[in-house]
N, CA, C and O atoms as CSV, one atom per row, in Angstrom:
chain,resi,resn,atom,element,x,y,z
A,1,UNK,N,N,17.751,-2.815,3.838
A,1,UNK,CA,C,17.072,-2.247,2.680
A,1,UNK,C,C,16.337,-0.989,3.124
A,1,UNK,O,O,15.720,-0.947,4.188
A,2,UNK,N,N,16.424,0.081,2.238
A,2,UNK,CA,C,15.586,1.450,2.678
A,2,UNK,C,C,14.141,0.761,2.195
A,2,UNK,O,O,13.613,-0.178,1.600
A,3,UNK,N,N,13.972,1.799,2.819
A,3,UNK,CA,C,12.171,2.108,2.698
A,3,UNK,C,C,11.881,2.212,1.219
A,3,UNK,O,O,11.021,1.523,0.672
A,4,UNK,N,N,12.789,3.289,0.459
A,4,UNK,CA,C,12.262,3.532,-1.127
A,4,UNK,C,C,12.186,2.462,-1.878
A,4,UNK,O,O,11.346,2.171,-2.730
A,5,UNK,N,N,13.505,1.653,-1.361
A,5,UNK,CA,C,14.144,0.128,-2.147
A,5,UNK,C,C,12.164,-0.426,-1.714
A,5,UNK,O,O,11.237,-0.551,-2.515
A,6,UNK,N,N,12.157,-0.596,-0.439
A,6,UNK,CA,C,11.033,-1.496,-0.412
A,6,UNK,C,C,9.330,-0.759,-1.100
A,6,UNK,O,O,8.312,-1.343,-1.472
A,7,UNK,N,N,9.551,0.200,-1.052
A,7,UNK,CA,C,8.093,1.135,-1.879
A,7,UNK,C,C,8.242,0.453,-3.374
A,7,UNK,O,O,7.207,0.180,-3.982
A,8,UNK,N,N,9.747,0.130,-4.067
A,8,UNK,CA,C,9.707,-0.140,-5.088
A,8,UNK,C,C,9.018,-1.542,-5.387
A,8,UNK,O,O,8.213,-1.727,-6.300
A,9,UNK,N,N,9.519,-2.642,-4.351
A,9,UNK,CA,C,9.106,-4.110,-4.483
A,9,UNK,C,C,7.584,-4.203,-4.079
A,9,UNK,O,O,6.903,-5.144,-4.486
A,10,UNK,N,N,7.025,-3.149,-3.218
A,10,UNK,CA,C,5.637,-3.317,-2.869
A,10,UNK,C,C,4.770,-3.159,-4.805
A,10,UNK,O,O,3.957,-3.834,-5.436
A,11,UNK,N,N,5.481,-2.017,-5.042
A,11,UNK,CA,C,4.459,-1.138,-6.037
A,11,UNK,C,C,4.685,-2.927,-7.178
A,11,UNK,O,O,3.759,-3.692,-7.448
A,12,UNK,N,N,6.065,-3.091,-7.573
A,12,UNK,CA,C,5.607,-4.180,-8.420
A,12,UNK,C,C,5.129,-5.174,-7.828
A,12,UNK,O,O,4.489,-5.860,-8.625
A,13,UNK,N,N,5.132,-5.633,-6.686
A,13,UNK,CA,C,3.615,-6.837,-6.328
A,13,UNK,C,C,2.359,-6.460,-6.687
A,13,UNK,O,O,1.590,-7.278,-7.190
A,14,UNK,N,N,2.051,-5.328,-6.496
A,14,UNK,CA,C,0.645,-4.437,-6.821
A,14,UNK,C,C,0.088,-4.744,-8.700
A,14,UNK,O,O,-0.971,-5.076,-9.234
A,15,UNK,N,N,1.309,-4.448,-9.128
A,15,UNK,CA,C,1.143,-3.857,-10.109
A,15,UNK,C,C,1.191,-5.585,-11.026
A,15,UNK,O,O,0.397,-5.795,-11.944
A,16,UNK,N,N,2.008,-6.435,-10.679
A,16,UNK,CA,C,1.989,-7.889,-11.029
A,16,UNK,C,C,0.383,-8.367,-10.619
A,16,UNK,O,O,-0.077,-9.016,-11.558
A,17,UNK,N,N,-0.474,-8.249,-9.633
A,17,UNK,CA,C,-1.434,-8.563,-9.499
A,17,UNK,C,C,-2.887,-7.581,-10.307
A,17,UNK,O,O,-4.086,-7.713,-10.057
A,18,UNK,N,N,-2.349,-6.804,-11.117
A,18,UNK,CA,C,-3.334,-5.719,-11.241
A,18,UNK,C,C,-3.959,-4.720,-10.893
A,18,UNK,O,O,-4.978,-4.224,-11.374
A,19,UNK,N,N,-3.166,-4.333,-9.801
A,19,UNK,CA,C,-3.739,-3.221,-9.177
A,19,UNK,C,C,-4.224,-2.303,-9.726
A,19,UNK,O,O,-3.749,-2.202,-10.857
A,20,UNK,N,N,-5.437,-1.049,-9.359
A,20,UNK,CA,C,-6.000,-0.354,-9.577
A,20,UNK,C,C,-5.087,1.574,-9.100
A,20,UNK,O,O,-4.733,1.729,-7.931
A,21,UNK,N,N,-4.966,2.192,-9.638
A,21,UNK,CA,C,-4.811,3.802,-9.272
A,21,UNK,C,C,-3.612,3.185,-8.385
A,21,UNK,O,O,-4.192,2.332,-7.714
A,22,UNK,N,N,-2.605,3.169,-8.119
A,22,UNK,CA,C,-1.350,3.120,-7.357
A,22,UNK,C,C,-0.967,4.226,-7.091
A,22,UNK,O,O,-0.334,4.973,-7.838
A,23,UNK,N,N,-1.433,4.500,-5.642
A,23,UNK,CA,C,-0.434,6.204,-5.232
A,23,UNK,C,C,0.341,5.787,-4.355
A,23,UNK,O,O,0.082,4.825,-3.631
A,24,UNK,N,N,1.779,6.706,-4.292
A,24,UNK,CA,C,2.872,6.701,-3.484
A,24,UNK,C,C,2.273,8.131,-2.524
A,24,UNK,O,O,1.864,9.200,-2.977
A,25,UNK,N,N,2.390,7.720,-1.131
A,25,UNK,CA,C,2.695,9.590,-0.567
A,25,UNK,C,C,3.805,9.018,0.333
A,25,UNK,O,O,3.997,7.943,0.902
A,26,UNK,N,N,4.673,10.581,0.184
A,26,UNK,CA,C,5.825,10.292,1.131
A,26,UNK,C,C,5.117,11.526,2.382
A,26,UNK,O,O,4.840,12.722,2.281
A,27,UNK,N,N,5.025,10.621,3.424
A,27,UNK,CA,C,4.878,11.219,4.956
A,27,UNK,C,C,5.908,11.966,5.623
A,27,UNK,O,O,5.579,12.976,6.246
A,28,UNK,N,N,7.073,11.617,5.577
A,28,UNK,CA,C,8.211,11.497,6.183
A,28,UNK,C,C,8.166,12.803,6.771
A,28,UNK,O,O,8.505,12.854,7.953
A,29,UNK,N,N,7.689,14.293,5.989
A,29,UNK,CA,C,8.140,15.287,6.482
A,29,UNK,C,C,6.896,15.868,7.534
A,29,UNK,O,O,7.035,16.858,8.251
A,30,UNK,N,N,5.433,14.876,7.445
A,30,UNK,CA,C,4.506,15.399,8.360
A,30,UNK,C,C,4.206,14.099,9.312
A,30,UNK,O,O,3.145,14.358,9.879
A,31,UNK,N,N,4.547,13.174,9.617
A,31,UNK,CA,C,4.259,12.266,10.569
A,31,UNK,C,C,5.355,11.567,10.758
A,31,UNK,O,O,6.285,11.393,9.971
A,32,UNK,N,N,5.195,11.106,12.005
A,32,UNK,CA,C,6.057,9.986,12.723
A,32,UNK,C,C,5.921,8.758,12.205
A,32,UNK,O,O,6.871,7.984,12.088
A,33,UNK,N,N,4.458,8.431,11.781
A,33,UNK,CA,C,4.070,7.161,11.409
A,33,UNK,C,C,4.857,6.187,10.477
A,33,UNK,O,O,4.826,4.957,10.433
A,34,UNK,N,N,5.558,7.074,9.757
A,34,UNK,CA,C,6.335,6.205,8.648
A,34,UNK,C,C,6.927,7.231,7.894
A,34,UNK,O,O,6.843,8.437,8.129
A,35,UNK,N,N,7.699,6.533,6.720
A,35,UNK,CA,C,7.938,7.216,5.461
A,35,UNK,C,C,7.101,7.082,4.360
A,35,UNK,O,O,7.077,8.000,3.540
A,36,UNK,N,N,6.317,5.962,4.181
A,36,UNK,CA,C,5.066,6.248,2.485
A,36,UNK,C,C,4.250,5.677,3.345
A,36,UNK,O,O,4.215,5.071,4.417
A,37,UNK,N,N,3.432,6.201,2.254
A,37,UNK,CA,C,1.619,5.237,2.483
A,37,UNK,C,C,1.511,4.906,1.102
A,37,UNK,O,O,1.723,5.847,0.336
A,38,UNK,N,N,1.180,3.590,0.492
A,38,UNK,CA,C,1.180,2.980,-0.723
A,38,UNK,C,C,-0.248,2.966,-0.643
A,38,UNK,O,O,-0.681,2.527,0.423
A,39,UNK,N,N,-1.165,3.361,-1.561
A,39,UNK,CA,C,-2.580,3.334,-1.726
A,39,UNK,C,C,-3.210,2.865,-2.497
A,39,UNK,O,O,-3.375,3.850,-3.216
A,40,UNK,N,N,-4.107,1.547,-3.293
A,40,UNK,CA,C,-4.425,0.779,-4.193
A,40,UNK,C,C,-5.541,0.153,-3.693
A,40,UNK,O,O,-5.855,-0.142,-2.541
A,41,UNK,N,N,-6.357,-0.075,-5.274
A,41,UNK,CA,C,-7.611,-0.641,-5.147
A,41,UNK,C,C,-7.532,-1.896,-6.165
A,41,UNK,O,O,-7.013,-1.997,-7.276
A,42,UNK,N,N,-8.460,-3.086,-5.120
A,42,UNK,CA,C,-9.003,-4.004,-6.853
A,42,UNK,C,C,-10.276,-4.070,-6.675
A,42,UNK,O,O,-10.907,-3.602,-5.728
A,43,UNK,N,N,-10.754,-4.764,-7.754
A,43,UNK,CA,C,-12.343,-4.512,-8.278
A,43,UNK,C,C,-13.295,-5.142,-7.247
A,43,UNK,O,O,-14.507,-4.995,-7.090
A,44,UNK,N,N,-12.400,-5.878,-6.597
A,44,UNK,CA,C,-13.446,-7.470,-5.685
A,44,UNK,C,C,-12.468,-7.776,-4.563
A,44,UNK,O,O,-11.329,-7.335,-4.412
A,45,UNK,N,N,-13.127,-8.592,-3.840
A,45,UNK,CA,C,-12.878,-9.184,-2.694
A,45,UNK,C,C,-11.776,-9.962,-2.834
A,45,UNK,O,O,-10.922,-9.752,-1.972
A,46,UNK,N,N,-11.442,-11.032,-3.872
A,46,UNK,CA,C,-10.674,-11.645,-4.239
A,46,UNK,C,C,-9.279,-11.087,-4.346
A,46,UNK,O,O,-8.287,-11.308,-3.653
A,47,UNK,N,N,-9.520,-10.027,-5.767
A,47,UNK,CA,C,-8.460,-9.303,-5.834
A,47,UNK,C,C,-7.987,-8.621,-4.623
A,47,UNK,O,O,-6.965,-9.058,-4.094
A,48,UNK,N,N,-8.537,-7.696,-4.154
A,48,UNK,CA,C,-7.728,-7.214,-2.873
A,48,UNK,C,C,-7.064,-8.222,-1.797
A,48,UNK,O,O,-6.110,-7.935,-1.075
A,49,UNK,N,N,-7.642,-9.265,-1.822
A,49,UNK,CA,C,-7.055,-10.120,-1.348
A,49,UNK,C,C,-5.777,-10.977,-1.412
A,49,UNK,O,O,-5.130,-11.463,-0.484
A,50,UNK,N,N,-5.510,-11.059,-3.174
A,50,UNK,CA,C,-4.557,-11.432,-4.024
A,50,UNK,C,C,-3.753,-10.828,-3.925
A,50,UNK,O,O,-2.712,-11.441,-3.688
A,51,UNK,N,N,-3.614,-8.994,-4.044
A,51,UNK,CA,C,-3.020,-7.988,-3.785
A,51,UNK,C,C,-2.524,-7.966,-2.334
A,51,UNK,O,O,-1.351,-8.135,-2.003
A,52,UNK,N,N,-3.199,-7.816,-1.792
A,52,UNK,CA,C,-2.508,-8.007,-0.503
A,52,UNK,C,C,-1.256,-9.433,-0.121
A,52,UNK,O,O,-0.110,-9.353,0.322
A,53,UNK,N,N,-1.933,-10.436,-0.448
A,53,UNK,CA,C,-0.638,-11.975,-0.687
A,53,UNK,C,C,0.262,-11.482,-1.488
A,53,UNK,O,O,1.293,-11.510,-0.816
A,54,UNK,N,N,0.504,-11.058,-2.488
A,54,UNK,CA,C,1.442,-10.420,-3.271
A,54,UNK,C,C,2.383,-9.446,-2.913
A,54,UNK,O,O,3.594,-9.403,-3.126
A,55,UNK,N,N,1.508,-8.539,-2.238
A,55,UNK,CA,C,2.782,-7.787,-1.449
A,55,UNK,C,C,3.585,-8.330,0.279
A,55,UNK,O,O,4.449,-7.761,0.945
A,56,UNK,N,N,3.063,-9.233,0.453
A,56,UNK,CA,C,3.150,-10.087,1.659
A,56,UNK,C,C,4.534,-11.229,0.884
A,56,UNK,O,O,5.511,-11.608,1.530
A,57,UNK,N,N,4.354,-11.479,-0.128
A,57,UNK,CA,C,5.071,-12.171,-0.678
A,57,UNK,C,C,6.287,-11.925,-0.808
A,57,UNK,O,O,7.287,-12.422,-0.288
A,58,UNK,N,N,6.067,-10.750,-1.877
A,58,UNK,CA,C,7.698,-10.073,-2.314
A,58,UNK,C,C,7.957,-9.672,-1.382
A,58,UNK,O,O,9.055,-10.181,-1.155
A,59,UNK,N,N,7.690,-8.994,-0.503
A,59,UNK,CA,C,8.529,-8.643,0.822
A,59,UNK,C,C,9.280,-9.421,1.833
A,59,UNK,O,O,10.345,-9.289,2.437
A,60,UNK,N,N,8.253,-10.340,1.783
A,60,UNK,CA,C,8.852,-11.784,2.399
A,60,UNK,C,C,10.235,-12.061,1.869
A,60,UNK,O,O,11.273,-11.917,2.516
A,61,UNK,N,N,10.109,-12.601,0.239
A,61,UNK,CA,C,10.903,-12.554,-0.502
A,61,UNK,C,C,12.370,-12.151,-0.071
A,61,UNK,O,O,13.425,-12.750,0.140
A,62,UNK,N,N,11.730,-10.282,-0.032
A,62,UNK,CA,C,12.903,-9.267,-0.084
A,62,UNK,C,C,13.469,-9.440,1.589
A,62,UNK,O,O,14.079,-8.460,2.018
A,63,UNK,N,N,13.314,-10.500,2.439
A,63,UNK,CA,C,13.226,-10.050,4.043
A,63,UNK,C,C,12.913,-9.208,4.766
A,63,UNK,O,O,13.473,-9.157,5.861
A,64,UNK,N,N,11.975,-8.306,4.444
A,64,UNK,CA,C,10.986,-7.642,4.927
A,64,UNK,C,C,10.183,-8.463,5.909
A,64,UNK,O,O,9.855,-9.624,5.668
A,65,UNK,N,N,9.914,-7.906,6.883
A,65,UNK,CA,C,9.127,-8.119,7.913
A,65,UNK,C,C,7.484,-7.637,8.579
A,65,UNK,O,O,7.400,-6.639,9.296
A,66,UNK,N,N,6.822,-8.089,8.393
A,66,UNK,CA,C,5.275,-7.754,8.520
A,66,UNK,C,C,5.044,-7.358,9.733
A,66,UNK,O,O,5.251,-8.242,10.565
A,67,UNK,N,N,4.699,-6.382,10.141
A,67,UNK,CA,C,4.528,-5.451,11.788
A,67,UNK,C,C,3.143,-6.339,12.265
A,67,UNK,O,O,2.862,-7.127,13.168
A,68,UNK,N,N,2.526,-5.780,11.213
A,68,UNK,CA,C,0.818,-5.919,11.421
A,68,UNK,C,C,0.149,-5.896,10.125
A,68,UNK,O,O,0.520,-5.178,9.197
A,69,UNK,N,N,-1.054,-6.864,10.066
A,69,UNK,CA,C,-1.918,-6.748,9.096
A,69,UNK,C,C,-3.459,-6.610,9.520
A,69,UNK,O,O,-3.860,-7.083,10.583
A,70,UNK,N,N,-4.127,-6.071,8.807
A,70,UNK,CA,C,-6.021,-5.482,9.473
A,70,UNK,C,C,-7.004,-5.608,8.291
A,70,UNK,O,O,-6.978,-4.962,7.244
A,71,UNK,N,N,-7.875,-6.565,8.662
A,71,UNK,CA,C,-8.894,-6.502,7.723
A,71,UNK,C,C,-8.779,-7.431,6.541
A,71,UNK,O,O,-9.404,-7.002,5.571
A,72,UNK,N,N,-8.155,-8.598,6.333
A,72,UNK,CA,C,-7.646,-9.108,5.563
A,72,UNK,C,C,-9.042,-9.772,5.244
A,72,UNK,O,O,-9.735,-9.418,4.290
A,73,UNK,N,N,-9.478,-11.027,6.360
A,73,UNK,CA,C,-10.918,-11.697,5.926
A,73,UNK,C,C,-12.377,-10.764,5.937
A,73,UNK,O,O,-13.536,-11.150,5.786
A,74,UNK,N,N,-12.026,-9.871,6.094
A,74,UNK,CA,C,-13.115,-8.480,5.196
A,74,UNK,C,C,-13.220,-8.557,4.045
A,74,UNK,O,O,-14.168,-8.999,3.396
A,75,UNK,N,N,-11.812,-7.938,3.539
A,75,UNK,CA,C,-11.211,-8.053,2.307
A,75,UNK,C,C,-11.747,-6.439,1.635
A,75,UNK,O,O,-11.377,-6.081,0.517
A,76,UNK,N,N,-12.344,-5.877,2.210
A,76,UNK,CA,C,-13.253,-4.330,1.890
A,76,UNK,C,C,-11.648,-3.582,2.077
A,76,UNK,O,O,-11.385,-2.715,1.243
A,77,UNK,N,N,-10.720,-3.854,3.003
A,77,UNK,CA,C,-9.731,-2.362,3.407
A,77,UNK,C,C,-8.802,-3.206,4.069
A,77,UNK,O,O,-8.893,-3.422,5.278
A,78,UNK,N,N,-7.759,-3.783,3.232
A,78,UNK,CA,C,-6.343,-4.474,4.269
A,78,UNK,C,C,-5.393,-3.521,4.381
A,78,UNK,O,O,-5.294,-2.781,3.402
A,79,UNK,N,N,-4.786,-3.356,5.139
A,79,UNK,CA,C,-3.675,-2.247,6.344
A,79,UNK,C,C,-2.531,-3.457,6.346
A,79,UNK,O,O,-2.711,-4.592,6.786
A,80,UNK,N,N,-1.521,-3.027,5.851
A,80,UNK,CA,C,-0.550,-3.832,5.920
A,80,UNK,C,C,0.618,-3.063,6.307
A,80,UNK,O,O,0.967,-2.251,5.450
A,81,UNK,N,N,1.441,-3.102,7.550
A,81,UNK,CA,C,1.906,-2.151,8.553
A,81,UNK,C,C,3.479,-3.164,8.344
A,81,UNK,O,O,3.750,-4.244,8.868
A,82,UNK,N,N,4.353,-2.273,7.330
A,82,UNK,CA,C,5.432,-2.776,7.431
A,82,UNK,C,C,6.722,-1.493,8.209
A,82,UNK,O,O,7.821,-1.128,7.790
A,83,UNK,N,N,6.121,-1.198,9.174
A,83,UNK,CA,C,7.225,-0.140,9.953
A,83,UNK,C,C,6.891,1.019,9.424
A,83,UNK,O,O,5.960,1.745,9.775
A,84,UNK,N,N,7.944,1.255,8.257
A,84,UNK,CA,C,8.175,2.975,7.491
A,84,UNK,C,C,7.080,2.623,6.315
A,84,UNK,O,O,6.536,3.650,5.908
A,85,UNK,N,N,6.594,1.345,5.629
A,85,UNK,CA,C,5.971,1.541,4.546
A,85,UNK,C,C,4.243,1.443,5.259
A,85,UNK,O,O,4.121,0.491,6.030
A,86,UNK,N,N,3.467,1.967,5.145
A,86,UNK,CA,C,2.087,1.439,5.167
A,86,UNK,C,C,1.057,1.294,4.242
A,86,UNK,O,O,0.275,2.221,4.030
A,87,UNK,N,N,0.963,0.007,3.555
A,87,UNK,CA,C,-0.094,-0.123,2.619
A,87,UNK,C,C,-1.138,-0.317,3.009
A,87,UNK,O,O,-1.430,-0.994,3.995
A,88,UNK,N,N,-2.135,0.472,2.012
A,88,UNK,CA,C,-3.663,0.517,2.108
A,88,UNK,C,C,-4.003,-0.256,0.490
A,88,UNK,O,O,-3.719,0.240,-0.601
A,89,UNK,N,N,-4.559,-1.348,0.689
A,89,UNK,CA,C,-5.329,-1.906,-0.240
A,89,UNK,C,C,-7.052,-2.098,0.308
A,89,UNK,O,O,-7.455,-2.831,1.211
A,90,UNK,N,N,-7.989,-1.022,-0.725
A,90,UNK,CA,C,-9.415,-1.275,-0.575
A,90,UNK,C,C,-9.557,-1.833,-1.886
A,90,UNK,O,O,-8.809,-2.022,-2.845
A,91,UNK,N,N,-11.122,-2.096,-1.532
A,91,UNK,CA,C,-12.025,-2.444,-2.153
A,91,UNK,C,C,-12.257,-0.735,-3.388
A,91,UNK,O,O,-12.071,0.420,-3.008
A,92,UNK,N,N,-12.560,-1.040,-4.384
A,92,UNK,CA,C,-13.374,0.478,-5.610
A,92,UNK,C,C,-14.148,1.124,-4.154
A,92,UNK,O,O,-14.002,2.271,-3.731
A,93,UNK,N,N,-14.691,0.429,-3.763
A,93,UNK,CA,C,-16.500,1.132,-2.990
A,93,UNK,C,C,-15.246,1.985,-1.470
A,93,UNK,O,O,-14.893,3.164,-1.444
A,94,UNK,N,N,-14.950,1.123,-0.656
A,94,UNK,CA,C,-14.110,1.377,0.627
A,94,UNK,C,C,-13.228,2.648,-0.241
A,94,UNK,O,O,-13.637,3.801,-0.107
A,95,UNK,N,N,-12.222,2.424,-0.973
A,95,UNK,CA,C,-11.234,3.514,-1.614
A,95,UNK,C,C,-11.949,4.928,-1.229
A,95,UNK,O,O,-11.829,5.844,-0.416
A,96,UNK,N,N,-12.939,4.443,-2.554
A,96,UNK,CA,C,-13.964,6.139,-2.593
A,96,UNK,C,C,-14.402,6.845,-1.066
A,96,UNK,O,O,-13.998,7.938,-0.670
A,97,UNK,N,N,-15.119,6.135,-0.499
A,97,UNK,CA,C,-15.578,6.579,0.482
A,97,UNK,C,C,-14.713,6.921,2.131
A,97,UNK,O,O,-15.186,7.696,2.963
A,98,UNK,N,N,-13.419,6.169,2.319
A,98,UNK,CA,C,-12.376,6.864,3.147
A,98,UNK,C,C,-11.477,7.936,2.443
A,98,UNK,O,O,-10.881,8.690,3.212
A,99,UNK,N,N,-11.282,8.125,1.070
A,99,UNK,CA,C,-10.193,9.310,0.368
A,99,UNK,C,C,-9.453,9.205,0.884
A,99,UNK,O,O,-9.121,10.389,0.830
A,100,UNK,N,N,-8.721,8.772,1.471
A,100,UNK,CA,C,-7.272,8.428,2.039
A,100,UNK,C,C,-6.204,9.644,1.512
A,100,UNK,O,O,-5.630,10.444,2.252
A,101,UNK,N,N,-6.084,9.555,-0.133
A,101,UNK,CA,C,-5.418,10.624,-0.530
A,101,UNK,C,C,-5.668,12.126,-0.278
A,101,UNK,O,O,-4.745,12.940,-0.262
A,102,UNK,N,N,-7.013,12.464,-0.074
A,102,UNK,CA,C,-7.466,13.281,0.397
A,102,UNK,C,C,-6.774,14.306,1.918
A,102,UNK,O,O,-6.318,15.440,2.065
A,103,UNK,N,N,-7.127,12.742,3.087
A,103,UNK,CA,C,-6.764,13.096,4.140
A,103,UNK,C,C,-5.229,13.307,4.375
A,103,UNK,O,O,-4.715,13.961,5.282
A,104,UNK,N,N,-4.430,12.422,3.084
A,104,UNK,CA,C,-2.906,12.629,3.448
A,104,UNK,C,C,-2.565,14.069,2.788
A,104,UNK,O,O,-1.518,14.624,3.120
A,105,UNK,N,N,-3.482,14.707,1.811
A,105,UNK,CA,C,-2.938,15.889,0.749
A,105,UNK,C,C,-1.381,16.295,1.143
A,105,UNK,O,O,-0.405,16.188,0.401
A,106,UNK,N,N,-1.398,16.723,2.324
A,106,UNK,CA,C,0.015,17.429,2.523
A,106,UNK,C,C,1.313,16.625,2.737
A,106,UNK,O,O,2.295,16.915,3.420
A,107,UNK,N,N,1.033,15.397,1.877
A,107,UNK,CA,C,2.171,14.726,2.445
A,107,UNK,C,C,2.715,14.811,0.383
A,107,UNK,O,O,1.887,15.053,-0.496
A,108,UNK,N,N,3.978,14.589,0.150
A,108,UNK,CA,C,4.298,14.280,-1.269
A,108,UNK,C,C,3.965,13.037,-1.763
A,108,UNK,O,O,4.168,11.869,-1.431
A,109,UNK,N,N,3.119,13.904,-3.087
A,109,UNK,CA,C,2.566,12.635,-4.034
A,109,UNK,C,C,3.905,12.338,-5.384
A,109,UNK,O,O,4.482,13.111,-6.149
A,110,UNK,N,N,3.987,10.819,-5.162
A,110,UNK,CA,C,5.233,10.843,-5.686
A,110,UNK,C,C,4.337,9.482,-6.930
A,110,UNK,O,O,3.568,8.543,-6.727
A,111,UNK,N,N,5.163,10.241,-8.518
A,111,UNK,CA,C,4.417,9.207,-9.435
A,111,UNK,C,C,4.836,7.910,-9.341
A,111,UNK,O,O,5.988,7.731,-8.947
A,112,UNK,N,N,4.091,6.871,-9.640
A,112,UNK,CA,C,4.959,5.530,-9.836
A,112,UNK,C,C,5.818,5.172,-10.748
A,112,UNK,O,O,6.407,4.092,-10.708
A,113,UNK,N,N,5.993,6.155,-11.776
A,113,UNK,CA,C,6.837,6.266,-12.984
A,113,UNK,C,C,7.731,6.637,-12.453
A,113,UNK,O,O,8.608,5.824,-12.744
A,114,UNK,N,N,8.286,7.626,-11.602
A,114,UNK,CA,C,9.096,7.931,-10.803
A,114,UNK,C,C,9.928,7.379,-10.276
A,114,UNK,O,O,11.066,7.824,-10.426
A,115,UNK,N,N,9.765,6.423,-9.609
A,115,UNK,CA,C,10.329,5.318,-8.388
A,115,UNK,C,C,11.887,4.874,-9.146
A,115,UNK,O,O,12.639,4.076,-8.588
């Protein structure tokens, strides 16, 4: 399965759990690190938490394989390191204050309507 195939199954776990602001950036043409960074917030501890099982799920699901996960019993900022995809699920408060989208600007912001 490509990477896009799997950006697609991440965004609807996200989006089945409620996710908050869903950004796609495609890296591919400024880092090694991967091909996207999937970026999403929920309101609480819970939710980000939920969100995060959800995309742990469908991927599972899809046979996707989990590299690494960070920050999960925080629950403020989980890093979920699937190779080419890397999701960032914060907390509203964590989101604001790292800008993530910010620091990626130069990478392509791709809509989720899009996909």
């Amino acid at each position: 399965m490509d990477s896009k195939e799997c950006v697609k199954i991440v965004v609807e776990g996200l989006q089945d759990k409620k996710a908050n602001d869903i950004h796609i950036i495609d890296i591919r043409e400024i880092s090694t690190m991967g091909d996207y960074f999937i970026i999403a917030d929920g309101s609480n501890r819970n939710q980000v938490q939920a969100l995060s099982d959800s995309v742990e799920q469908v991927l599972s699901d899809a046979g996707v394989k989990l590299k690494n996960r960070e920050g999960y019993a925080n629950g403020g900022w989980i890093l979920l390191d699937y190779y080419d995809i890397i999701i960032h699920i914060f907390s509203e408060e964590e989101r604001s204050f790292y800008d993530l989208e910010h620091i990626w600007r130069d990478g392509k912001h791709i809509h989720v309507g899009d996909l």
